[in-house]
C-alpha positions in Angstrom: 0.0 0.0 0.0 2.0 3.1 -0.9 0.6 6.2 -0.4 3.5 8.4 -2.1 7.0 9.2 -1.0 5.6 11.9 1.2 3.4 10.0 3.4 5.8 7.1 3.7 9.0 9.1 4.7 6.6 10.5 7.3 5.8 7.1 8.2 9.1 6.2 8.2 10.6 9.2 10.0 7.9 8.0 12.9 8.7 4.9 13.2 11.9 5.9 13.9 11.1 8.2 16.8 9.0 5.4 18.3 11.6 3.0 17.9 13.8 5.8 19.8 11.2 6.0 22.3 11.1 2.7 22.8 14.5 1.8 23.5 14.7 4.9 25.6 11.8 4.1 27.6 13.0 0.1 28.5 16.5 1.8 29.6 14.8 4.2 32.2 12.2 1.9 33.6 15.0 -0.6 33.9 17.5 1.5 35.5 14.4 2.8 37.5 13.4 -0.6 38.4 16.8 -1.8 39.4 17.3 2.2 41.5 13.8 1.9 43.3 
């Protein structure tokens, strides 16, 4: 399903951030886990 190159570098561009937030998010609730 492509949409045009617009829509899916937005698309990709996102998943990138969530991917960022992702990974960002296991690290500080592990090293909060593991500091509690």
């Amino acid at each position: 399903m492509e949409l045009g190159n617009g829509f899916s570098g937005v698309a990709g561009t996102w998943g990138n951030v969530q991917s960022l937030m992702l990974n960002y998010g296991a690290s500080w609730m592990t090293w909060f886990f593991f500091n509690d």
